[in-house]
Legacy VTK file of the C-alpha trace (Angstrom):
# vtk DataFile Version 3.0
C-alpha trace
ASCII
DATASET POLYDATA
POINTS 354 float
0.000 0.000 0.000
1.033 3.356 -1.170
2.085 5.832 1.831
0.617 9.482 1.806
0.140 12.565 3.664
-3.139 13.207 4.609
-4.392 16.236 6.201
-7.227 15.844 8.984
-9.547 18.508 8.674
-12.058 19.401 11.547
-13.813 21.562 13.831
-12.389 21.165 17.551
-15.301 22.447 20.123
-12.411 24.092 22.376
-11.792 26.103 18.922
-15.254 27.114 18.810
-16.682 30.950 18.623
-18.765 31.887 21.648
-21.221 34.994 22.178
-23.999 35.777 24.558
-27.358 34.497 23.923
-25.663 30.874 22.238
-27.966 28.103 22.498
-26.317 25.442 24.529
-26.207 22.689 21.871
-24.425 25.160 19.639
-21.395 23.220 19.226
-22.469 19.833 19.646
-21.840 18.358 16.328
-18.175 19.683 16.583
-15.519 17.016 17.556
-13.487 16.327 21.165
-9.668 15.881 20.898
-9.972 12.417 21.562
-11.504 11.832 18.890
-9.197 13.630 16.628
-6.973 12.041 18.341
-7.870 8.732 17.179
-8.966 9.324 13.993
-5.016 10.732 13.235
-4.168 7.606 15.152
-5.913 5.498 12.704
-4.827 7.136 9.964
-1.057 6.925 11.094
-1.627 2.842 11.606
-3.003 2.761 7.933
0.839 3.606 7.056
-0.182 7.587 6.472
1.627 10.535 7.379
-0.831 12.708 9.294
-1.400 16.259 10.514
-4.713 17.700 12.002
-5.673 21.376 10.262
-8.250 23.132 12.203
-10.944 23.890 9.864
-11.426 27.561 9.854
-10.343 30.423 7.811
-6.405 29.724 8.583
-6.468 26.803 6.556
-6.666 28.479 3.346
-2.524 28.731 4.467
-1.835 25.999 6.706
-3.150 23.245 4.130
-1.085 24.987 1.379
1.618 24.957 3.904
1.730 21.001 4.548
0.820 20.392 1.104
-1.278 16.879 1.473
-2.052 14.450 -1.116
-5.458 13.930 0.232
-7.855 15.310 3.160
-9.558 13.453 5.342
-12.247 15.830 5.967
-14.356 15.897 8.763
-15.445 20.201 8.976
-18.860 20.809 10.139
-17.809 24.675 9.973
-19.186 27.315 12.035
-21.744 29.780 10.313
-23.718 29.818 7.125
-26.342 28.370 5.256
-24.118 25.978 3.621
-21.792 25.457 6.228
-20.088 21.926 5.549
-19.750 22.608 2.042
-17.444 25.611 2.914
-13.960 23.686 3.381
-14.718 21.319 0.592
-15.188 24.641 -1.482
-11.557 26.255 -0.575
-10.116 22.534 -1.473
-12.342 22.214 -4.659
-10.576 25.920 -5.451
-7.200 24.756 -4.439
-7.551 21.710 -6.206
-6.882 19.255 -3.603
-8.475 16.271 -2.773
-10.573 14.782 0.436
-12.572 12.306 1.422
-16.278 12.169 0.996
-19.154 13.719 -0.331
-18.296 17.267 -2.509
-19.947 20.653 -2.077
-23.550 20.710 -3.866
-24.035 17.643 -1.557
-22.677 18.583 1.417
-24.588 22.121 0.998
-28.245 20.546 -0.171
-28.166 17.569 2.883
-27.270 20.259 5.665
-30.573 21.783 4.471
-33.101 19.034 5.456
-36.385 20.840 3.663
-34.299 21.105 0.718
-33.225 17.310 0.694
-36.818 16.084 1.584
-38.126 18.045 -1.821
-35.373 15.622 -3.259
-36.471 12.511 -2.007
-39.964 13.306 -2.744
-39.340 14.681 -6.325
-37.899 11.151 -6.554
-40.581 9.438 -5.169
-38.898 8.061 -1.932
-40.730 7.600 1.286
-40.251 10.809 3.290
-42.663 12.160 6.342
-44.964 14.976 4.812
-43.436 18.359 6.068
-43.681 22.341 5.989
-40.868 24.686 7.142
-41.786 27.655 8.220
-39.940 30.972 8.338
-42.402 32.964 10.595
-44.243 32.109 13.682
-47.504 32.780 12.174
-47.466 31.029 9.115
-50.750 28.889 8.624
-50.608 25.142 8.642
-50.956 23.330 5.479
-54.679 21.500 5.477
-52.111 17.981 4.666
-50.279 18.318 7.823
-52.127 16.153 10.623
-51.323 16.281 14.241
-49.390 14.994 15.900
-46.290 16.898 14.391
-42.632 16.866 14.901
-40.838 19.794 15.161
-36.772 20.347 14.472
-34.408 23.073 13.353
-34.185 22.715 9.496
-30.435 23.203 9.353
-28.247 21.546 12.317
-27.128 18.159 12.860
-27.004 15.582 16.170
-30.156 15.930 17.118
-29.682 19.743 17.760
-33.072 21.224 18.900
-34.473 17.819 19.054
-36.308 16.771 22.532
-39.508 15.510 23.569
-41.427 18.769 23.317
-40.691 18.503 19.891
-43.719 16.315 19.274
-46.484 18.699 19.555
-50.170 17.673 19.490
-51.949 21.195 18.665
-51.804 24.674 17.348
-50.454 26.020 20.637
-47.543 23.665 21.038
-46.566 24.020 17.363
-45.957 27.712 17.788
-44.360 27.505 21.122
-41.523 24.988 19.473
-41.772 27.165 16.035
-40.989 30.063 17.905
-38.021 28.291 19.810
-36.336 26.914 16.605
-36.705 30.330 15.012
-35.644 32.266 18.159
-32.743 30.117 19.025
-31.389 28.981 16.044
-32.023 32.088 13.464
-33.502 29.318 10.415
-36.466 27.698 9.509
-38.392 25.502 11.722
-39.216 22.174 9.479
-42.445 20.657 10.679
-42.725 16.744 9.988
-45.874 14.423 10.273
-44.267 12.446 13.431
-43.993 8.513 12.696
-44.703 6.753 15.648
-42.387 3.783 16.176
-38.534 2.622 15.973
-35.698 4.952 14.530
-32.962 2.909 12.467
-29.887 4.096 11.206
-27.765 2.803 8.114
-24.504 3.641 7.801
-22.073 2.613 4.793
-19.134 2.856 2.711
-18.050 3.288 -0.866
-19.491 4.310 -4.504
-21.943 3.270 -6.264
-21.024 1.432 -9.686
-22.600 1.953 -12.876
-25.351 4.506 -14.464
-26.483 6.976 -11.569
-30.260 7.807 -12.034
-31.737 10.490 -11.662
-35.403 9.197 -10.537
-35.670 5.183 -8.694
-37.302 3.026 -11.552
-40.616 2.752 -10.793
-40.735 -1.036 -12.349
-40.200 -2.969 -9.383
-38.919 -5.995 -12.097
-35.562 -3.909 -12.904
-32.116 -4.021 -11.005
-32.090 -2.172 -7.510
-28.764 -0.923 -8.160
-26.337 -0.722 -5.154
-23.122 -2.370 -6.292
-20.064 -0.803 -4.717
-21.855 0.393 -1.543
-20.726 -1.957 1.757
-23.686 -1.652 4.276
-23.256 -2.097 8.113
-25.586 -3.946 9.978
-28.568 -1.192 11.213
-28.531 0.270 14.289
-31.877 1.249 16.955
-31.343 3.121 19.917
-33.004 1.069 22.898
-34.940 4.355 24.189
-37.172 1.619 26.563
-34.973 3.229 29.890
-35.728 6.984 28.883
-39.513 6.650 27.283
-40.648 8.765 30.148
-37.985 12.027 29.272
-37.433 10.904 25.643
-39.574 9.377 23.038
-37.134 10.307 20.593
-33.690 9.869 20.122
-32.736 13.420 20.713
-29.420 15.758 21.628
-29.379 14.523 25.251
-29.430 11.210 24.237
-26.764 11.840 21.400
-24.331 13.845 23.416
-24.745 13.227 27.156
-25.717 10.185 27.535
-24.025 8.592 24.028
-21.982 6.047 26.141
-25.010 5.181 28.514
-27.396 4.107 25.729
-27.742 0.040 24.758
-27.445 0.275 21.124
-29.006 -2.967 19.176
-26.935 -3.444 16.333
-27.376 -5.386 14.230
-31.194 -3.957 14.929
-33.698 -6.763 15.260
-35.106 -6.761 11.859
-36.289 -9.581 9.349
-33.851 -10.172 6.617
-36.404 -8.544 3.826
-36.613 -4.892 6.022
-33.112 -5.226 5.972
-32.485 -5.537 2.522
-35.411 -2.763 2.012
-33.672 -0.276 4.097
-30.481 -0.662 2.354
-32.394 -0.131 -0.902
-33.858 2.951 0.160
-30.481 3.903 1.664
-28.856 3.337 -1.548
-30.995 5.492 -3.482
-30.876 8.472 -0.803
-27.225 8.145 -1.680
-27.593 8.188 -5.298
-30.256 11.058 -5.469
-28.411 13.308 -2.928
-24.869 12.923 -4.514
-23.119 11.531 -2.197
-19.948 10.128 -2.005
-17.583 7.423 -0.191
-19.973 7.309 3.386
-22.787 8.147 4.676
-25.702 7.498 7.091
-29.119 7.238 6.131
-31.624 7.651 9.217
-35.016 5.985 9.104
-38.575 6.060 11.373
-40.347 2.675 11.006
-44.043 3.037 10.786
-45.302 0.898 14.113
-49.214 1.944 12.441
-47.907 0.462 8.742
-46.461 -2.170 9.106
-43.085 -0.753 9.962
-42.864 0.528 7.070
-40.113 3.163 6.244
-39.708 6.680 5.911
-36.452 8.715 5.382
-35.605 11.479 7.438
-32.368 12.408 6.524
-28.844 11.522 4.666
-25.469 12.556 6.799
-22.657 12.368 4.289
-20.005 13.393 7.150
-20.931 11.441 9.692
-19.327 11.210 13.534
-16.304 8.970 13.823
-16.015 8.889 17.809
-14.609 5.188 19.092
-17.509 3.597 20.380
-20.160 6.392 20.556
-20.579 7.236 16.421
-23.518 5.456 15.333
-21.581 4.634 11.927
-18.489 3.216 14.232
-20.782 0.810 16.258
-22.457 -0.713 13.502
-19.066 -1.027 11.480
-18.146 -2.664 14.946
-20.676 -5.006 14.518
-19.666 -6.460 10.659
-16.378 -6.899 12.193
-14.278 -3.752 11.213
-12.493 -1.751 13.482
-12.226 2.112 14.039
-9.144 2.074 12.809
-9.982 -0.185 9.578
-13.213 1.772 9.307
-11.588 5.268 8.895
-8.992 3.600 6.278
-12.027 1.527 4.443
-12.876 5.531 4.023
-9.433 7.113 3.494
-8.924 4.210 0.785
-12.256 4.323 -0.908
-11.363 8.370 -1.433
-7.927 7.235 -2.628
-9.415 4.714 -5.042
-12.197 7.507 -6.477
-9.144 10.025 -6.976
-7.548 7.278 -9.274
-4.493 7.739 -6.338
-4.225 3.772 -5.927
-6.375 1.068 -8.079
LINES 1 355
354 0 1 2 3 4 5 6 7 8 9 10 11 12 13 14 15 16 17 18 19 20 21 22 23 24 25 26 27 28 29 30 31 32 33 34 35 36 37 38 39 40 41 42 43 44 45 46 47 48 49 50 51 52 53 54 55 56 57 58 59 60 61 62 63 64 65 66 67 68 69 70 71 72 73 74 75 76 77 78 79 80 81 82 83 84 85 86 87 88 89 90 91 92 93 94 95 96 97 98 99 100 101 102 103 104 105 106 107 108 109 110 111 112 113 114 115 116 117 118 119 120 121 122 123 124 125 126 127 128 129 130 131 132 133 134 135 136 137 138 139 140 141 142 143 144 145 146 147 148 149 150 151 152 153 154 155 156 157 158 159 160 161 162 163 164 165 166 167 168 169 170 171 172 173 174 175 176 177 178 179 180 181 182 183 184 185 186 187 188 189 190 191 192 193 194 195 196 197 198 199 200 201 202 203 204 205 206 207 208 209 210 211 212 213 214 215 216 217 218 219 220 221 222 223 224 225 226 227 228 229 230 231 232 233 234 235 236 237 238 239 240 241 242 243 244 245 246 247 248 249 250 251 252 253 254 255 256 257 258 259 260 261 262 263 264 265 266 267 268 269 270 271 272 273 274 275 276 277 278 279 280 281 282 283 284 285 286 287 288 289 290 291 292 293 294 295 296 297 298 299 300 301 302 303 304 305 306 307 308 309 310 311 312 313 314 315 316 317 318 319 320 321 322 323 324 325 326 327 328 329 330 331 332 333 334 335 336 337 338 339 340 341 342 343 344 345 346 347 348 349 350 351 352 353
């Protein structure tokens, strides 16, 4: 194996801007310098030369400065709209190249209205929705109670508790009004899916013709060659059912290495193979490349059946707390192996090794 130097590219929370006013989950999809720390350890034990870059405006110098071969890039960025795409844009400029999914993804999955009028342009099972920019804007007549309520930009369950189910008018503009307030974006209202929330994470690139719409003939090839799926992961939330229904930020963050994660999730072999259908196709639609994590509610009042709520194509690579780290734990591969199964599959897209 070919040796190279590799940049790691991230957002430490220590690093992090701070002002008055800051909701307190601000930061929370930022990463701790442990696990920086062993993601450059991982990366070293692959045979790499590394060097962590923080991801802000100095590293329009600093990654010019160490000149890398690749980036492994894991910047969730601080302000903007578009926020994750911003790093990938300086390398795009710079002409460098890093691991997983480029700008116009990065930029439309951060923006979960705009991704859901994706998935349902392309006919993929999605929770009817509404975003709303003002407190006061009236309901759509196709949006039943009881809704679910979430900022329509932020990541790790930011936002996310169990107040954001709300069951009438007067709850949905109370958490409307918070999401607005304390987040300064759109509030995206979901029809809320009662039963178990199942996560997908994989690895790779899909081979052959990318579609742009699913065929709707169920008799032709589900294509998903070149995409390695990890066992699915569910959150046991049976301990915390009286605090959270849902698995939200203080589940995610506080109490990550509490929770009993079931993985491989106990599903039958067909939902299995369904969800990584569906997963495959978010992936294809959304443009996104060498990993990702598709998230899923299962319809307890259908059959189970499955709706998408949202593609991460820079998912959290903590030891033993990332959801996409426990399920690769599950099929057998390591942290370390999983973060070169990623570093590699980047390599392999770049033409850089065959």
């Amino acid at each position: 194996m070919k040796t190279f130097r590799v940049a790691l590219l991230a957002n430490l929370k220590k690093n992090a801007p701070h002002w008055e006013g800051m909701p307190e989950d601000q930061w929370d999809d930022l990463d701790s310098e442990t696990t920086i720390q062993a993601v450059s350890d991982a990366i070293r034990a692959g045979g790499h030369t590394c060097e962590f870059l923080e991801g802000d405006i100095t590293i329009i110098d600093t990654v010019r400065k160490f000149k890398p071969d690749i980036c492994f890039n894991l910047c969730e960025s601080h302000s903007g709209n578009a926020r994750e795409a911003q790093v990938p844009a300086i390398l795009e400029k710079l002409g460098i190249p890093y691991t997983g999914s480029k700008v116009l993804c990065l930029a439309l999955t951060l923006d979960k209205p705009m991704t859901k009028r994706v998935l349902t342009y392309h006919d993929l099972p999605t929770p009817d929705f509404q975003t709303f920019e003002r407190v006061d804007e009236p309901l759509d007549a196709k949006m039943k109670f009881s809704l679910f309520v979430k900022p329509s930009q932020e990541g790790t369950g930011m936002g996310v508790s169990a107040k954001s189910i709300v069951k009438d008018e007067t709850e949905l503009r109370q958490q409307v009004r918070i999401m607005i307030e304390h987040y300064h974006q759109a509030a995206l209202v979901e029809t809320f899916i009662e039963g178990r929330e199942v996560t997908v994470g994989m690895v790779g690139n899909l081979v052959g013709p990318v579609a742009r719409r699913m065929p709707h003939d169920e008799k032709l090839p589900r294509i998903q060659a070149g995409l390695r799926f990890f066992p699915p992961l569910e959150v046991d939330l049976t301990p915390y059912l009286e605090t959270d229904v849902v698995y939200d930020n203080r589940l995610k963050v506080a109490l990550a290495d509490q929770l009993n994660y079931l993985c491989p999730a106990p599903l039958e072999e067909d939902q299995v193979d369904e969800l990584n259908w569906l997963a495959a196709a978010v992936f294809r639609v959304t443009g996104a490349l060498d990993v990702a994590r598709v998230d899923f509610r299962l319809n307890a009042n259908e059959g189970w059946k499955p709706y998408i709520l949202e593609i991460n194509p820079l998912p959290g690579l903590s030891p033993g707390i990332s959801d996409i780290v426990i399920e690769a734990a599950a099929d057998g591969v390591s942290h370390t192996e999983l973060v070169n199964m990623i570093l590699e599959t980047s390599l392999q897209r770049y033409g850089l090794i065959s």
